[in-house]
C-alpha positions as CSV (number, residue, x, y, z in Angstrom):
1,X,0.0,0.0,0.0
2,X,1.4,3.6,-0.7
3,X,1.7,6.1,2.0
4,X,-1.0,8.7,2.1
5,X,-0.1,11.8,-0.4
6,X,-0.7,14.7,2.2
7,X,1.7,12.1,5.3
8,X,4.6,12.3,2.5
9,X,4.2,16.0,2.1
10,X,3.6,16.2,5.6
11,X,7.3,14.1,6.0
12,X,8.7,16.4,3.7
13,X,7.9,19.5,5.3
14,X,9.4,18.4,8.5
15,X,12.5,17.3,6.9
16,X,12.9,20.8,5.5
17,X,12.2,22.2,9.0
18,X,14.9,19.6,10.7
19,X,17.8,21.2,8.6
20,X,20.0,23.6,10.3
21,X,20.8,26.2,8.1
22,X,20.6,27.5,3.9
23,X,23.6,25.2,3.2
24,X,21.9,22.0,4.4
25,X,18.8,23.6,2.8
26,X,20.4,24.1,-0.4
27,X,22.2,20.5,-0.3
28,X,19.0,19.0,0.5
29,X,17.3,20.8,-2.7
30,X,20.0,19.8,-5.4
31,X,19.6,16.4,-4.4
32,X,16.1,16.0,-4.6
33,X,15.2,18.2,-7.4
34,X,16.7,19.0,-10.7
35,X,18.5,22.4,-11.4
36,X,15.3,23.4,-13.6
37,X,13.1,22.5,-10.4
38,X,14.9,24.7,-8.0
39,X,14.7,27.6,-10.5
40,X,11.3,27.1,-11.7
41,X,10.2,27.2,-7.4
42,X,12.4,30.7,-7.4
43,X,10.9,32.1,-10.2
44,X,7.4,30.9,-8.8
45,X,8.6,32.8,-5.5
46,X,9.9,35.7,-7.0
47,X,6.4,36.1,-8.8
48,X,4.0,35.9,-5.3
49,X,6.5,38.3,-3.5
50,X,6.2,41.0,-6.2
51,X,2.1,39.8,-6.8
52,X,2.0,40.1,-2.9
53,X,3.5,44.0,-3.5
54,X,0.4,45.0,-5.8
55,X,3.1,45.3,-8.6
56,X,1.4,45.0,-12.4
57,X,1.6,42.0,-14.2
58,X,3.4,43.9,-16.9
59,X,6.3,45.4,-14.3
60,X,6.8,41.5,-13.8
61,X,6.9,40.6,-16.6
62,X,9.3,43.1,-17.5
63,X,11.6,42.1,-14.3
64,X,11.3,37.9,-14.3
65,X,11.1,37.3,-18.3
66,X,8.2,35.2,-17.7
67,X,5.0,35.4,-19.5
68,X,1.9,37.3,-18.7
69,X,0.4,33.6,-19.1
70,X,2.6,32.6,-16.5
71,X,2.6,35.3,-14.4
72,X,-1.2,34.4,-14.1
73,X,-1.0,31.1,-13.3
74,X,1.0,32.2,-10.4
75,X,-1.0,34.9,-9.3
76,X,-4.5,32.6,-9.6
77,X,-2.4,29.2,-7.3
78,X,-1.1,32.1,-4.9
79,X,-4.8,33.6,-4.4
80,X,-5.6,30.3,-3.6
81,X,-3.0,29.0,-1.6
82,X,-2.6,28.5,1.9
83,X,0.0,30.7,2.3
């Protein structure tokens, strides 16, 4: 039987809160997730900080590179979100 989706995110999360500082962090990151992973989840974060800052789709757009398709995408799973 496979573990319960939401227990293995659940174990995930607490991994990531076991580790003692960014260089663990970042250790822990390149070897679970590809190099395209870790920059696609910065990008995503760069996007809700400057969506959380009221800034214009088009300014971001401008600033990340990334579509207004994108941008959107973002913005609608951030509104969303739990955080």
């Amino acid at each position: 039987m496979s573990p319960d989706k939401n227990e293995v995110i659940k174990e995930l999360f607490q991994a990531i809160l076991g580790l003692k500082n960014s260089q663990e962090l970042s250790r822990f990151c390149y070897d679970l997730l590809s190099t395209h992973e870790i920059k696609e989840i910065a990008y995503r974060y760069q996007v809700a900080k400057l969506l959380k800052a009221k800034i214009p789709y088009c300014k971001i757009e401008a600033e990340t590179g990334l579509s207004s398709a994108t941008i959107a995408k973002i913005s609608h799973d951030f509104k969303k979100g739990a955080g």
